[in-house]
C-alpha positions as CSV (number, residue, x, y, z in Angstrom):
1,X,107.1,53.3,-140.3
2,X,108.4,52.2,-144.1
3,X,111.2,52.6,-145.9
4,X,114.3,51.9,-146.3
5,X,115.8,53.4,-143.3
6,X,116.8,51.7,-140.1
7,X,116.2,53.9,-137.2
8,X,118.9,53.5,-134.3
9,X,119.7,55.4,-131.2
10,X,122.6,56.6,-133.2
11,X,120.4,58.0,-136.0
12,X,119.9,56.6,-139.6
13,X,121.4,59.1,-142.4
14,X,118.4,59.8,-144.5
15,X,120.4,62.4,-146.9
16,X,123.3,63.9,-147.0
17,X,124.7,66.4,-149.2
18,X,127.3,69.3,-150.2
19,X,126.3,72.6,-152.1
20,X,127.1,76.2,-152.6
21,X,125.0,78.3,-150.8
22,X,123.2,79.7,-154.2
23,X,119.4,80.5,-154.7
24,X,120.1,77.8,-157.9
25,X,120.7,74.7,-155.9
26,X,117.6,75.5,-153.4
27,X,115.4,73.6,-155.5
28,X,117.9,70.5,-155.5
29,X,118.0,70.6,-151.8
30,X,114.2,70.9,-151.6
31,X,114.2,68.0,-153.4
32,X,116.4,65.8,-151.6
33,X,115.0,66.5,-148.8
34,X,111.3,65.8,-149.5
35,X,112.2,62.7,-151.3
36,X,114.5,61.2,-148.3
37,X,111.5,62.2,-145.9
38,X,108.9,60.4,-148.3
39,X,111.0,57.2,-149.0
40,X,111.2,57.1,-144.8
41,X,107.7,56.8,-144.8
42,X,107.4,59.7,-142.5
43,X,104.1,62.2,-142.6
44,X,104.6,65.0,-145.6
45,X,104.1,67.8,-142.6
46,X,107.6,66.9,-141.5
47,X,109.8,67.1,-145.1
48,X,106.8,70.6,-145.9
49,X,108.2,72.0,-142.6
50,X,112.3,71.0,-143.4
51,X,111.8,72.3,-146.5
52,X,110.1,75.2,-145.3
53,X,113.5,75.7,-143.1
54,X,116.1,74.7,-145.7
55,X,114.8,77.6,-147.9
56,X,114.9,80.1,-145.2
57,X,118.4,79.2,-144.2
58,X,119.9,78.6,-147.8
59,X,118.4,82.1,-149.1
60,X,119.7,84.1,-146.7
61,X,123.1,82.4,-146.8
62,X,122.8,82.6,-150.6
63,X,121.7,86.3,-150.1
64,X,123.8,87.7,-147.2
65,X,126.8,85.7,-145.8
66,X,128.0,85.4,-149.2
67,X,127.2,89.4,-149.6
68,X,129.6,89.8,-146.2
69,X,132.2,87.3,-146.8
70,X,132.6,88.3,-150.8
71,X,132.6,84.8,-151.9
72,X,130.7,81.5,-152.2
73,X,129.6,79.8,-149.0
74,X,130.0,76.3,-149.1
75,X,126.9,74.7,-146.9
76,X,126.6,70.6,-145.9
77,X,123.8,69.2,-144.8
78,X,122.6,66.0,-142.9
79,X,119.2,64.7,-142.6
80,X,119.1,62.0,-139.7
81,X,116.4,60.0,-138.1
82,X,116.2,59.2,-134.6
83,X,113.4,56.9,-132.6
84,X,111.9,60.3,-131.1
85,X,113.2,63.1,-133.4
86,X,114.2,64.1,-137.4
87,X,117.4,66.1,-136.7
88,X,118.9,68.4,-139.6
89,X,122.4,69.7,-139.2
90,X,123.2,72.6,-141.4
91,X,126.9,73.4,-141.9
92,X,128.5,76.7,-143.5
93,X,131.9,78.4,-143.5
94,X,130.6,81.9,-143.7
95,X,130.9,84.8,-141.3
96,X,129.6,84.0,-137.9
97,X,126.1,84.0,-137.5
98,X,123.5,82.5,-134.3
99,X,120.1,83.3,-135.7
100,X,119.1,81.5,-132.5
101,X,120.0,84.9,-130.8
102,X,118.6,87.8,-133.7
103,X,115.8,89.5,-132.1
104,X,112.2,87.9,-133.5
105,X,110.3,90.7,-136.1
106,X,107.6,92.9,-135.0
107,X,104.8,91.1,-136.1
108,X,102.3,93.0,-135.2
109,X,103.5,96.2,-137.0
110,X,102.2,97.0,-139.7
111,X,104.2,96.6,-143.1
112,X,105.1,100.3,-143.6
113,X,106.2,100.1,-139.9
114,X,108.3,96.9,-139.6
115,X,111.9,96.4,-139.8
116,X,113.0,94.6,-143.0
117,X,114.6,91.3,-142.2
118,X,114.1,88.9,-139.4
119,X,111.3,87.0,-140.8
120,X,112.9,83.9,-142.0
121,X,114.8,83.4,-138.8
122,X,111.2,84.1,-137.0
123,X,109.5,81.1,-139.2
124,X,112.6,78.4,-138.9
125,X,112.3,78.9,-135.1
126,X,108.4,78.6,-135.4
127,X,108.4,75.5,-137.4
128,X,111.2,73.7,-135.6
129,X,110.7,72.5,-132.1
130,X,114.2,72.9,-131.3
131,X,117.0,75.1,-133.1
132,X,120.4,74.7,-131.5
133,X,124.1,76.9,-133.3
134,X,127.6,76.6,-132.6
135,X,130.5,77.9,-134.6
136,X,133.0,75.3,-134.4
137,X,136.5,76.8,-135.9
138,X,135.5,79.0,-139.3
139,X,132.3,76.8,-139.8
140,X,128.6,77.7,-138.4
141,X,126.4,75.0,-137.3
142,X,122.6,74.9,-137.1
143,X,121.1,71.9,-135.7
144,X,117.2,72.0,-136.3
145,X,115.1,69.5,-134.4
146,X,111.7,68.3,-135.1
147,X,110.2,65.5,-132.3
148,X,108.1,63.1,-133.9
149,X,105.1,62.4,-132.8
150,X,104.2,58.8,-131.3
151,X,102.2,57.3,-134.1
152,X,104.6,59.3,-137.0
């Protein structure tokens, strides 16, 4: 593994960052995100399947927690790096929310016949090998775990 990054059992902080849950800033997340992955010297799969996440989660805070609080969501977010593991912890101090428990989409209905939402929270679970909320106080927090693979 290169970079700059020591990995410890305590985890090395590979980005860190605080934003308002807009569809604007998506791209700047995106971005730190793919970069801190890249300069860790871990495979692109991992920061194309973060990223892949990160969207999800930050457009539909963006697009509906804001929408049911009626007012900017402030999100943090932490991008660690464990011996075994990449770990993301998502912050936000929106209305409650455990997409861990929203039932999956139909996807094997048809698109006239499926229910509209549920698809992002379908592909962060897919692409994640573990995703793990609490709501701690007013805050929601999303940990998304990806295990890396021996030779990563």
């Amino acid at each position: 593994m290169t970079g700059s990054v020591r990995v410890d059992p305590d985890g090395g902080v590979l980005m860190q960052c605080s934003l308002p849950a807009s569809l604007n800033q998506l791209s700047y997340l995106v971005d730190q995100v793919e970069s801190s992955i890249v300069e860790a010297g871990l495979p692109m799969e991992l920061g194309l399947q973060f990223t892949l996440a990160f969207d999800e989660i930050l457009t539909n805070l963006a697009s509906h927690a804001t929408q049911v609080a009626g007012r900017e969501i402030q999100v943090e977010v932490a991008l660690r790096l464990y011996p075994d593991r990449l770990e993301a912890t998502v912050w936000d101090d929106g209305p409650a929310f455990d997409m861990t428990q929203a039932a999956d989409p139909d996807i094997e209905a048809g698109l006239a016949e499926r229910a509209v939402g549920g698809l992002g929270r379908f592909i962060v679970r897919n692409v994640m090998d573990e995703v793990v909320y609490d709501r701690l106080g007013a805050r929601n927090r999303l940990f998304l775990i990806k295990r890396l693979k021996p030779d990563a």
